[in-house]
C-alpha positions as CSV (number, residue, x, y, z in Angstrom):
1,X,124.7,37.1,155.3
2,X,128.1,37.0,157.1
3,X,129.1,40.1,159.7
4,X,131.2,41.0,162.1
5,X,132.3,43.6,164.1
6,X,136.0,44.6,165.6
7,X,137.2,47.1,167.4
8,X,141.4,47.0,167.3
9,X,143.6,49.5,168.7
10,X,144.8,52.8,166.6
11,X,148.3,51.3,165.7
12,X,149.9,50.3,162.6
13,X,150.7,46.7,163.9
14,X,146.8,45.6,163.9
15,X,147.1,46.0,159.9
16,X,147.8,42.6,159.6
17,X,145.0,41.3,162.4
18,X,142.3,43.6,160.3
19,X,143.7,41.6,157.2
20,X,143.7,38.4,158.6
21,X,140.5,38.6,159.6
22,X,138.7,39.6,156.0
23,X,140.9,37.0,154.5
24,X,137.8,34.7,155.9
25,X,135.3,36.7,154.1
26,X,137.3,37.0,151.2
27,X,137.6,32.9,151.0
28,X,133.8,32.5,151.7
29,X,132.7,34.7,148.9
30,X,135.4,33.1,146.3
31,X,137.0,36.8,145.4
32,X,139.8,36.5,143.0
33,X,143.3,37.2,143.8
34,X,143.2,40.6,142.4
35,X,140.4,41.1,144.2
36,X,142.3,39.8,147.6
37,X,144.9,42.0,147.0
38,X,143.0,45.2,147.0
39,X,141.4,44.8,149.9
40,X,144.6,44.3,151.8
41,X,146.2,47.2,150.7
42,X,142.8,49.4,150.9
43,X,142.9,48.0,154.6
44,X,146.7,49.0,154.9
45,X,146.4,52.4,153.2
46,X,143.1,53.6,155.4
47,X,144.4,52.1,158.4
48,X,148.0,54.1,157.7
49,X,146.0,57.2,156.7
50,X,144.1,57.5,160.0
51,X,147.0,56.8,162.2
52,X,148.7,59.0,160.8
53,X,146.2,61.8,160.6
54,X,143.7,61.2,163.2
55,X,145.6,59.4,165.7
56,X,148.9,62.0,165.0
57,X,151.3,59.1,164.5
58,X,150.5,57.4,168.1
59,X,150.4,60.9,170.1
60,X,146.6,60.3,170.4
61,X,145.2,57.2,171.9
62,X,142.0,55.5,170.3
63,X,140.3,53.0,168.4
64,X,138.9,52.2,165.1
65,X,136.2,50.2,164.2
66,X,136.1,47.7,161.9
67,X,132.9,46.2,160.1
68,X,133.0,43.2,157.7
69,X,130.0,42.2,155.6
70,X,129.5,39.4,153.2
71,X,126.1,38.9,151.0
72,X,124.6,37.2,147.7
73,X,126.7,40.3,145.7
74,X,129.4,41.9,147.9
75,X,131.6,42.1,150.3
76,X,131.6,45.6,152.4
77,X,134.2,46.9,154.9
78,X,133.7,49.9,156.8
79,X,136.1,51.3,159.2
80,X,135.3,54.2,161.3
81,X,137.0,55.9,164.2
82,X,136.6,59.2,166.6
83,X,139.6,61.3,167.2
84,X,141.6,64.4,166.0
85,X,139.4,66.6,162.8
86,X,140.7,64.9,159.7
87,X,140.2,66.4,156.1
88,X,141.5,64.9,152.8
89,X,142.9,68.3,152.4
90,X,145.7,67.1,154.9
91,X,146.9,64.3,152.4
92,X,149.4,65.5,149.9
93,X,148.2,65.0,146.6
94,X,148.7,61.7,144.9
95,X,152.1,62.5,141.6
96,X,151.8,59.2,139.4
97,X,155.8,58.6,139.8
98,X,156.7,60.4,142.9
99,X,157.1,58.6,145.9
100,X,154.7,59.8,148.4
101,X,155.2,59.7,152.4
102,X,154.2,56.6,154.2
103,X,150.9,57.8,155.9
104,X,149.5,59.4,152.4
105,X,146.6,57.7,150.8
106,X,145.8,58.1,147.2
107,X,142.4,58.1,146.6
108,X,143.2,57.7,142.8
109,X,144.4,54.5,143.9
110,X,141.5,54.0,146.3
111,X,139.3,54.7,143.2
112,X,141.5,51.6,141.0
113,X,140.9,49.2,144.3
114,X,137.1,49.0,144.5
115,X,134.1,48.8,143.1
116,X,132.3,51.4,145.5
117,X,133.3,53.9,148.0
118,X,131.5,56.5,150.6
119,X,133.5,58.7,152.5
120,X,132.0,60.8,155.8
121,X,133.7,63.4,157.4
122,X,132.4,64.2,161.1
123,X,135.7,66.5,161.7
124,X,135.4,66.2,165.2
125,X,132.3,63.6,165.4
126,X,134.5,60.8,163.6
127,X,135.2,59.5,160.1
128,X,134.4,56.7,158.5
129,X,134.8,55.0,155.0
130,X,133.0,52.3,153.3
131,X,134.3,50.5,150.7
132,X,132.4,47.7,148.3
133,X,133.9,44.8,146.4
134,X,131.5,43.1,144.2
135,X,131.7,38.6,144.3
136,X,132.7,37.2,141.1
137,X,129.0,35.9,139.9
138,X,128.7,34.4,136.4
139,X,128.6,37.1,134.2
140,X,126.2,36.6,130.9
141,X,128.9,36.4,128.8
142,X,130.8,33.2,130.4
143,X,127.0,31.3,130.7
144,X,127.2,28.1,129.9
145,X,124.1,27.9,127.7
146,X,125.8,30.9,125.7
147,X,123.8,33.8,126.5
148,X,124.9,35.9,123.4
149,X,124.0,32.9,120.5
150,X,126.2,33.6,117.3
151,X,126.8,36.7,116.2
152,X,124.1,36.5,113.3
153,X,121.5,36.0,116.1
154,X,123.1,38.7,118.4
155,X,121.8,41.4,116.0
156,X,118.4,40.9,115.5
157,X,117.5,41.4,111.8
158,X,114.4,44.1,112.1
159,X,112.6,42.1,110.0
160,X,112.6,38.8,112.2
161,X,109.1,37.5,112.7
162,X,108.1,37.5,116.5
163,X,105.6,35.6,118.4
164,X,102.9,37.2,120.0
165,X,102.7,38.2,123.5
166,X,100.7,35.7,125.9
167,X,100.9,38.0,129.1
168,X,102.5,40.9,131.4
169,X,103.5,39.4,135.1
170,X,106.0,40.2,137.3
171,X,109.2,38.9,136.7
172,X,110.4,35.4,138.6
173,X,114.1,34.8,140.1
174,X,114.3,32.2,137.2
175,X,113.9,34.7,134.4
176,X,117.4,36.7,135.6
177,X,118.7,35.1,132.7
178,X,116.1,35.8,130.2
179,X,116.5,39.9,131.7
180,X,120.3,39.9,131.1
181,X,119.6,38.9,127.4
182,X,116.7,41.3,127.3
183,X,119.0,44.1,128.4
184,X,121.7,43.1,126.1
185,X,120.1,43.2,123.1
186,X,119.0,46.7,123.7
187,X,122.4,47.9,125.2
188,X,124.9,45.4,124.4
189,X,127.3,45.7,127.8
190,X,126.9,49.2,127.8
191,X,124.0,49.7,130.3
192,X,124.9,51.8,133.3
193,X,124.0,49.2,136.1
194,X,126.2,46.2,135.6
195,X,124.4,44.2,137.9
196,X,121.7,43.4,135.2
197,X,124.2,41.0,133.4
198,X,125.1,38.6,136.8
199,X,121.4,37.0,136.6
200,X,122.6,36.0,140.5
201,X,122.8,39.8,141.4
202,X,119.2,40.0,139.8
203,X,117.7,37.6,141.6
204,X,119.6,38.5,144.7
205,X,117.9,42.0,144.3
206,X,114.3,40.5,143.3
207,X,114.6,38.4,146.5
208,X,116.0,42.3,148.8
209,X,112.8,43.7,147.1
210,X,115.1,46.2,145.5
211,X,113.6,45.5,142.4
212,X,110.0,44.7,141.8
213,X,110.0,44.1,137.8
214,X,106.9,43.8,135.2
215,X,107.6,41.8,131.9
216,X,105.8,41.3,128.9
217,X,106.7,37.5,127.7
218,X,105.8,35.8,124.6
219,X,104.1,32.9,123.3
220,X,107.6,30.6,123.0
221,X,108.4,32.1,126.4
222,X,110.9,35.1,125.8
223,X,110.3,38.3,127.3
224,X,110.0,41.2,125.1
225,X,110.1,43.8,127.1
226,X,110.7,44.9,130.8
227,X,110.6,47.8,133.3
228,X,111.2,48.0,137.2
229,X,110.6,50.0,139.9
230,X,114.4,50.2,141.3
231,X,115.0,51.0,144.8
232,X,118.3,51.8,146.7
233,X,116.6,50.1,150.3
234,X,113.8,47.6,150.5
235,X,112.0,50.3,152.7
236,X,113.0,53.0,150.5
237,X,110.5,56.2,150.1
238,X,111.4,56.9,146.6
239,X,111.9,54.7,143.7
240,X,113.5,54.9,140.1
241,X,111.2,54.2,137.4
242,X,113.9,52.1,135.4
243,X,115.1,49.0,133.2
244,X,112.9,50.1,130.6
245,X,113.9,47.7,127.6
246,X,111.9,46.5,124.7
247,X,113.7,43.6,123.0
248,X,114.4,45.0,119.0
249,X,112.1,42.2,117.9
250,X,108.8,43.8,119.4
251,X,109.3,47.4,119.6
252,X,106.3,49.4,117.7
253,X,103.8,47.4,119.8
254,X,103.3,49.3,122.8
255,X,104.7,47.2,125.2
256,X,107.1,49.7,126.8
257,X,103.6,51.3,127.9
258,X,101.8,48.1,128.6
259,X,104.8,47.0,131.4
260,X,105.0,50.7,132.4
261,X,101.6,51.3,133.3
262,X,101.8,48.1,135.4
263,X,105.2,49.4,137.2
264,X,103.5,52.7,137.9
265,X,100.2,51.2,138.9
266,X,102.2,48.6,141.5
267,X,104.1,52.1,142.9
268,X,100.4,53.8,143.2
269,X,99.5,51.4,145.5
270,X,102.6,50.9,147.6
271,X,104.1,53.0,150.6
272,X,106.4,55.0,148.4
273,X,106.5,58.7,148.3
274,X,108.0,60.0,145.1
275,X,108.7,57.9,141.6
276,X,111.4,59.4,139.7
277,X,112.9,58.3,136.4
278,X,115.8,59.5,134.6
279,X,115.8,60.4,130.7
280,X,118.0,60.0,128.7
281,X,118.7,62.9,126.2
282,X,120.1,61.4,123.0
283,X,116.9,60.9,122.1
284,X,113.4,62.2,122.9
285,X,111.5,59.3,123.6
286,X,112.4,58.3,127.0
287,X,111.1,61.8,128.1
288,X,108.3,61.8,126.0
289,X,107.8,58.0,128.2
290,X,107.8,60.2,131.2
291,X,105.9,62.7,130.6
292,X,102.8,60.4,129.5
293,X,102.9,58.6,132.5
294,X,102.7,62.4,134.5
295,X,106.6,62.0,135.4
296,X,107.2,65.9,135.2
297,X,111.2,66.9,134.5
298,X,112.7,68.6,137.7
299,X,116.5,69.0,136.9
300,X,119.1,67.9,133.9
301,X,122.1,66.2,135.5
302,X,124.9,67.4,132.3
303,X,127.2,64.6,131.5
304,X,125.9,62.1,133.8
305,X,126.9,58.6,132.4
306,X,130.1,57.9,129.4
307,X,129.9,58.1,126.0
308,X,130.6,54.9,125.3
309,X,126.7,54.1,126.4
310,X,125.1,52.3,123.6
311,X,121.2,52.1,122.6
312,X,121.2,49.1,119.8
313,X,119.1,49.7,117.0
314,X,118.3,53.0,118.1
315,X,121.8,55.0,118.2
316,X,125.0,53.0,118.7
317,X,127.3,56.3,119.2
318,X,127.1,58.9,121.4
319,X,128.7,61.7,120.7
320,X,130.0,63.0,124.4
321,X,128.7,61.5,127.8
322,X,125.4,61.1,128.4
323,X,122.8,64.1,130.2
324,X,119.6,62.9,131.8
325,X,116.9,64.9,133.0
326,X,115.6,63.5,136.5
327,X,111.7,63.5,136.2
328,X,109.4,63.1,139.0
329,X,106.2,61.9,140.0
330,X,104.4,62.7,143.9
331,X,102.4,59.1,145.0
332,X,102.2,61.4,147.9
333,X,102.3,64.6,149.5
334,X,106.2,65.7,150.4
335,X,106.5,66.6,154.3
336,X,104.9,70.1,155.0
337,X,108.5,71.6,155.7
338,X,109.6,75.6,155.2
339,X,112.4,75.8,152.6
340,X,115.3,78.5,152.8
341,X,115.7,79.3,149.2
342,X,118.9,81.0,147.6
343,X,117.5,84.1,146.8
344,X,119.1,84.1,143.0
345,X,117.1,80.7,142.3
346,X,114.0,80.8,144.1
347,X,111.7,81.7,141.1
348,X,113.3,78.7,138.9
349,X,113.1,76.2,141.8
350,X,109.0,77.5,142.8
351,X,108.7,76.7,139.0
352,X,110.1,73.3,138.6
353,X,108.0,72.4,142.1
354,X,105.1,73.4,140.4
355,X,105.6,71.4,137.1
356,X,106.0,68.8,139.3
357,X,102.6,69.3,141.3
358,X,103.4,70.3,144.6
359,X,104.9,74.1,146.0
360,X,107.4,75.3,148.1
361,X,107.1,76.9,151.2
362,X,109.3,79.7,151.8
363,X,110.1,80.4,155.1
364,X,110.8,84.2,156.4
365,X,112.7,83.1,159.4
366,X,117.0,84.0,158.9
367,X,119.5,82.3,161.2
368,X,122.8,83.6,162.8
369,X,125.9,82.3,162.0
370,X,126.8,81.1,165.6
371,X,123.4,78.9,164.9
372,X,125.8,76.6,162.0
373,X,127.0,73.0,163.3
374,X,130.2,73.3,164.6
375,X,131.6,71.7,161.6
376,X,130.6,71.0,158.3
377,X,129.9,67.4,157.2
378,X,130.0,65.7,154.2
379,X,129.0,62.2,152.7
380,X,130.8,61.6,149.6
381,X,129.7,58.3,147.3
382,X,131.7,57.5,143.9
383,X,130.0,55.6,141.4
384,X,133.1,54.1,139.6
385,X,131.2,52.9,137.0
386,X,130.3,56.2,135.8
387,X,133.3,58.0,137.4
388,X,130.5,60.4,139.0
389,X,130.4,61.5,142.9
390,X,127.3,62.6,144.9
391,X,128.1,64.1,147.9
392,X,125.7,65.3,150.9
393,X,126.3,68.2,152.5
394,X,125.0,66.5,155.9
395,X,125.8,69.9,158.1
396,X,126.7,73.1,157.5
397,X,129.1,74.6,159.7
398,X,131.0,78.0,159.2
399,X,134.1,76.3,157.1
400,X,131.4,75.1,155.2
401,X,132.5,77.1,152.0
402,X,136.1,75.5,152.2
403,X,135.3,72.6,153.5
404,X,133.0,72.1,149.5
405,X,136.0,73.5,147.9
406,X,138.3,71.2,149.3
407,X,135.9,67.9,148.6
408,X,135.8,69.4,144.7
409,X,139.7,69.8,144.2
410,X,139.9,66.2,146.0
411,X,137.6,64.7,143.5
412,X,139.4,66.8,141.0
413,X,142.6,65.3,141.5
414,X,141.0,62.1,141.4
415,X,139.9,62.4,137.7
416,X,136.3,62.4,138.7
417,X,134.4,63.5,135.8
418,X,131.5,65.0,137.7
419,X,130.6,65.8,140.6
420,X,127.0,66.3,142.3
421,X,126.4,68.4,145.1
422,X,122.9,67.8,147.0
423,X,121.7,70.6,149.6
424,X,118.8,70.2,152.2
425,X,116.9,73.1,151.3
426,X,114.8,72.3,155.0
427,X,118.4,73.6,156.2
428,X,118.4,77.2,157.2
429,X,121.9,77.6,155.7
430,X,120.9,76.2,152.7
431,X,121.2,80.0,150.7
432,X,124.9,80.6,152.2
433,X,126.0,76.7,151.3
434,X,125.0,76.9,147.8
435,X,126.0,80.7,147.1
436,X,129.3,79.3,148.4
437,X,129.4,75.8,146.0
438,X,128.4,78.2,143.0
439,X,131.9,80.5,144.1
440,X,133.5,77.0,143.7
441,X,132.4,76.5,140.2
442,X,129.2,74.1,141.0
443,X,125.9,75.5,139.1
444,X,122.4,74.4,138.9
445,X,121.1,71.0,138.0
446,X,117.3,70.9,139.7
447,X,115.3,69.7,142.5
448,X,115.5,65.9,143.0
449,X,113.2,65.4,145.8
450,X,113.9,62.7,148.3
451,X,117.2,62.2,147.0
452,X,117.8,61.7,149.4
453,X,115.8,64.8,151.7
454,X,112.4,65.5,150.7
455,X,113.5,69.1,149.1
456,X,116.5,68.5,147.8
457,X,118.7,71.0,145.5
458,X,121.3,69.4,143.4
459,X,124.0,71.8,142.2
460,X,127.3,70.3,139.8
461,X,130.1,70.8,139.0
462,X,132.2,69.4,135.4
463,X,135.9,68.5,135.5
464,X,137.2,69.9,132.5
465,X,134.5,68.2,129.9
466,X,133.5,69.8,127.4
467,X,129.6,69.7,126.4
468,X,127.3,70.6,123.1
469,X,124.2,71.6,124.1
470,X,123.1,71.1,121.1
471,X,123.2,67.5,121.3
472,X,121.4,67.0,124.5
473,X,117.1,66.5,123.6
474,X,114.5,68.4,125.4
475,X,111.0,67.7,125.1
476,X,108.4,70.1,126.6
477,X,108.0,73.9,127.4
478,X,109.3,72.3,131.2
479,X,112.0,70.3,129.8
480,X,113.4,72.8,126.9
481,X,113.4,75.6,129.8
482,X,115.1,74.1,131.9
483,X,117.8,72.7,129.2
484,X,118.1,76.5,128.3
485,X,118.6,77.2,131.8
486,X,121.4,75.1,133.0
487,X,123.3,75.4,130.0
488,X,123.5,79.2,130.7
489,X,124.4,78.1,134.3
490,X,127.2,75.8,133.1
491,X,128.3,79.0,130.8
492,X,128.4,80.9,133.9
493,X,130.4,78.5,136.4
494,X,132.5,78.4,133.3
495,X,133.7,81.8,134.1
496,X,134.7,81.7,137.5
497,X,138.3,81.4,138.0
């Protein structure tokens, strides 16, 4: 790993310095021209932005802080500074074909330059933004020893012979190949996570211990099926039951359970807190996966991934974007903390806790007003990929209704297709924050514990999709409940104005 840290004065003539000095890391991890070019104007557009803004064209005297970081996968720039409240609100909006002034930064155009983005506003306490540009690893398709095969051997007949399985291990840096190929026959490219077709980013993982992976191989040496415990942090507390493919060849053998149980068993005996898993609702089986291995479901994220997600011999259309229920699992208790529920969903959140094996505690205690931060923060993360946002409501001051407003119509404008809003419900303010987000057309999706506090709410909000429930697969007196639920919640933030 490369790093290094500068700080540079708050003036538009250390642009070039600032771009000077990631033109080393850009070299180093062989980023493409295109690639080159987006980071300089990312660095020119944020640097602009905050002098403009924070630094009130030169009137304020300051710093930023500028962090450059090169590993296996990425290269990540963060730059951060403390000095006059700035909002996104304060930008005018980004007009495709309008000329906008100098200092403005589209974060449409923020959204086209990178690959991943988190955005923290401290008001007072700071902001900072970090952005993510992926190295250009071999992708499966450009192997050498042609990945894919013909297209005769890309589809599988259902009827092809397969060798029997010799054993279930864990899975080796050497087979990242083998996984790509795996996952491709399953999803063709459409799988969410596009790190699972660079075998380099696999391995790069494998060797972070962000993914600890059980396969079931075959007697010629081909694995037939996979599943992973998926982890944002190598010291994570919560992990994503995930990856779970079985190659077209082998499926109606029970392998998907045979890697599973050895996935689950590994997370049983680990430091984790929580397992989670997300189902997808096209079909029932992946919920019916989760529920036999005690994975209980906790909320329905509407609309999550696009509809151009594929599942090979199982469905190749999808008929709008994708919902998946999050389902949980406790390894062990959750903190003994008092929650501050809002009053209109307490009795549907005590529910889902309890479905999940573990209750809430409500607290009597109320809070005053003059108790709130001084100003609310928020920690925004775009997931290009899916074109979905998750922000954190970090603190809860008292412009904490407009400050959520504000983020939305942001996001909005940015063609976002959904947004996630998570709420510490250990937060005393946690009723008046989420009676305000549901006035800004967010509803319900569930509790997704340690996600990333141990009781967390998730609320949501859809930019101008529209959804069939009836398309969306629920399994379970917990699962179809809760279905029925936030579809009457999405009817209901449908209404508001």
């Amino acid at each position: 790993m490369h790093r290094v840290g500068l700080v540079v004065p708050a003036e538009p003539g250390m642009i070039q310095f600032v771009q000077q000095s990631a033109r080393w890391f850009i070299d180093k991890g062989e980023l493409s021209e295109k690639q080159r070019l987006a980071i300089e104007l990312a660095i020119e557009e944020i640097m602009l932005l905050l002098v403009r803004y924070a630094f009130a064209e030169g009137a304020e005297e300051g710093s930023l802080e500028v962090d450059l970081e090169l590993d296996e996968t990425a290269l990540r720039l963060t730059i951060a500074c403390r000095a006059l409240p700035f909002d996104f609100s304060m930008v005018p909006e980004h007009r495709p074909g309008q000329v906008t002034n100098d200092g403005a930064l589209s974060a449409a155009l923020l959204k086209s330059m990178v690959d991943r983005y988190r955005l923290v506003n401290g008001g007072k306490d700071g902001y900072r933004v970090e952005l993510e540009w992926l190295r250009p690893l071999r992708h499966i398709a450009d192997l050498a020893q042609q990945a894919l095969q013909d297209a005769k051997d890309r589809e599988i007949a259902s009827s092809c012979e397969a060798a029997e399985i010799t054993e279930i291990r864990p899975l080796r840096e050497e087979d990242a190949l083998a996984l790509a190929r795996l996952v491709y026959r399953s999803y063709g490219y459409s799988y969410i996570s596009d790190y699972i077709y660079y075998p380099e980013r696999i391995a790069a993982r494998l060797r972070e211990g962000r993914l600890q992976s059980w396969v079931a191989v075959s007697s010629d040496g081909e694995l037939a099926a996979h599943a992973a415990l998926v982890l944002d942090r190598a010291d994570a507390c919560a992990a994503e039951w995930g990856l779970a493919v079985v190659d077209p060849r082998w499926r109606g053998r029970g392998l998907m359970k045979k890697v599973s149980e050895r996935v689950i068993n590994s997370a049983t005996d680990s430091n984790l807190t929580l397992l989670f898993g997300h189902a997808v609702t096209n079909h029932p089986f992946t919920l019916k996966a989760c529920a036999s291995f005690g994975l209980a479901p906790s909320a329905l994220l509407l609309a999550f991934a696009p509809d151009d997600l594929k599942f090979r011999h199982i469905q190749d259309a999808l008929r709008q974007r994708e919902s998946l229920f999050t389902t949980i699992r406790l390894l062990k208790p959750l903190p003994n903390s008092p929650v501050h529920l809002p009053p209109r969903h307490a009795s549907t959140l005590k529910r889902l806790a309890r479905g999940a094996g573990f209750e809430l505690q409500e607290s009597a205690a109320t809070v005053e007003m003059s108790a709130k931060a001084s100003a609310t923060l928020l920690e925004t993360a775009l997931e290009p990929a899916v074109n979905v946002a998750f922000v954190n409501v970090r603190a809860a001051g008292p412009d904490h209704a407009a400050a959520i407003a504000q983020e939305r119509r942001r996001l909005c404008r940015e063609k976002v297709d959904v947004i996630y809003l998570n709420i510490d419900l250990a937060c005393p303010h946690a009723p008046e924050v989420v009676a305000a987000a549901e006035a800004s057309g967010f509803f319900l999706a569930g509790l997704c514990p340690m996600q990333p506090w141990p009781y967390t709410l998730r609320l949501q909000y859809l930019n101008n999709l529209t959804l069939d429930g009836s398309a969306i697969h629920a399994v379970g007196e917990q699962a179809t409940w809760l279905k029925d639920l936030v579809l009457q919640e999405h009817g209901r933030a449908e209404t508001i104005g």
